[in-house]
C-alpha positions as CSV (number, residue, x, y, z in Angstrom):
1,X,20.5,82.0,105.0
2,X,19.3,82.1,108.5
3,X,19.6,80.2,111.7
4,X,16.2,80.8,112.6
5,X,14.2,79.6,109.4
6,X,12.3,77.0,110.2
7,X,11.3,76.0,106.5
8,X,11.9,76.1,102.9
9,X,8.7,78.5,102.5
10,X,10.6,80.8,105.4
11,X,14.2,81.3,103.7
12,X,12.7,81.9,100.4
13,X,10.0,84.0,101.5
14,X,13.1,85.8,103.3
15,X,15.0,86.3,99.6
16,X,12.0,87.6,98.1
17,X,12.0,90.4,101.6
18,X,15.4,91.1,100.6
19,X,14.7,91.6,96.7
20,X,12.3,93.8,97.0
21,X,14.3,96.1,99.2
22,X,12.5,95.2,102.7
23,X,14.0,96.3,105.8
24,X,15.5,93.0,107.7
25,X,12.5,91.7,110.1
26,X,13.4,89.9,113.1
27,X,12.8,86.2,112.9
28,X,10.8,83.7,115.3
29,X,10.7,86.4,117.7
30,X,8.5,85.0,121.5
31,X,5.7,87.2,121.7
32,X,3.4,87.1,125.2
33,X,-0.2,87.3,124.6
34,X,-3.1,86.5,127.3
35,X,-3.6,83.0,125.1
36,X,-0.3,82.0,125.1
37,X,3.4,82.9,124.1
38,X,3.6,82.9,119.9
39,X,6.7,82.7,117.2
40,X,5.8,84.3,114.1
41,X,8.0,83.9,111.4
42,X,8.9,87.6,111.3
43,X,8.0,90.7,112.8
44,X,8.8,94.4,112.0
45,X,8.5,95.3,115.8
46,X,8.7,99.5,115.4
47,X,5.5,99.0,113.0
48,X,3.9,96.1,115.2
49,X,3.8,94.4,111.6
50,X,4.0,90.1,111.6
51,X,5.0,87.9,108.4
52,X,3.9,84.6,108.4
53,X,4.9,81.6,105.9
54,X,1.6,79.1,105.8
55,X,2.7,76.0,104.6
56,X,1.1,73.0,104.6
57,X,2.6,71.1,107.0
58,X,1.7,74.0,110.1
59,X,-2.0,72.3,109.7
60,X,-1.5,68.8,108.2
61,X,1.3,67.7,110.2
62,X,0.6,68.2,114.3
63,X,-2.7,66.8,114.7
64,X,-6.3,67.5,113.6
65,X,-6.4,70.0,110.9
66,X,-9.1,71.3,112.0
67,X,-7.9,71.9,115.7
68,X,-4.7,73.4,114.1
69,X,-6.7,75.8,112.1
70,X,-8.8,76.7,115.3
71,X,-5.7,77.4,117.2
72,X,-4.1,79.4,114.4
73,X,-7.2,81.5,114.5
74,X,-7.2,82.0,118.2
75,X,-3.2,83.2,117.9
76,X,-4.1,85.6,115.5
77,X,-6.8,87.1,117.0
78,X,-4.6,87.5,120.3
79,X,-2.2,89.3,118.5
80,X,-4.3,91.8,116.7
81,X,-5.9,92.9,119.8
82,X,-2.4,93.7,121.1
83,X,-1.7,95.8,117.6
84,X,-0.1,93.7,115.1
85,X,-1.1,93.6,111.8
86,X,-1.0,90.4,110.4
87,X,0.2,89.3,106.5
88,X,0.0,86.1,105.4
89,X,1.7,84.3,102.1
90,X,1.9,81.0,101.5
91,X,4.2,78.6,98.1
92,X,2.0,80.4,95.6
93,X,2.6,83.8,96.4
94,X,6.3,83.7,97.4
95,X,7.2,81.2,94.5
96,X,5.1,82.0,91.7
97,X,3.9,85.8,92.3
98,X,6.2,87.2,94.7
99,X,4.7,90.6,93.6
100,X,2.0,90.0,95.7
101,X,4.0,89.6,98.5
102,X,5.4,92.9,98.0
103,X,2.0,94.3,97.3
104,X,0.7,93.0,100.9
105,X,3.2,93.7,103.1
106,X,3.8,97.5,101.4
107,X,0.2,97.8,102.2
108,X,0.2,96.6,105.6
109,X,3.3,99.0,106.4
110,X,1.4,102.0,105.3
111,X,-1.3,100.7,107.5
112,X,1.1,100.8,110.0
113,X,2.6,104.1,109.8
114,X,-1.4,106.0,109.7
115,X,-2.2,104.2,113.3
């Protein structure tokens, strides 16, 4: 358990990390961008590598969906063009087929380590 999860999705999706032999991320770490300050769930700061939990509720339950899906766009976008690969997983792929998980964020580590 954590004191910084801010979900279900986030404390199991931070088991399966752990399972699969992961090195510990940093969790809802403030990251500065020119469109804003962001949270992501977890970051890997030495390889600039960001894990984020998409639940439902991030674009059901603060508004317009389609706003929150705009915005969400936007952040990503602001953080790639600072260096940080992005990996996304969502109830189906930390629940049901964790190994895709695994499969994403090894890939986006050896991404990583060739830039």
């Amino acid at each position: 358990m954590s004191p910084h999860s801010e979900s279900v999705g986030e404390s199991i999706t931070r088991y399966r990390l752990h399972e699969f032999g992961f090195p510990a991320p940093e969790e809802q770490v403030s990251i500065r961008t020119p469109y804003g300050l962001f949270r992501p769930d977890f970051i890997w700061r030495d390889l600039r590598v960001i894990l984020e939990f998409d639940g439902r509720g991030k674009y059901q339950d603060y508004g317009d969906t389609q706003q929150a899906l705009i915005r969400e766009r936007d952040r990503e976008k602001a953080l790639a063009n600072q260096g940080w690969i992005i990996v996304r997983v969502n109830w189906e792929s930390v629940y049901l087929y964790p190994e895709r998980l695994a499969r994403d964020l090894k890939r986006a580590f050896v991404r990583a380590r060739k830039l």
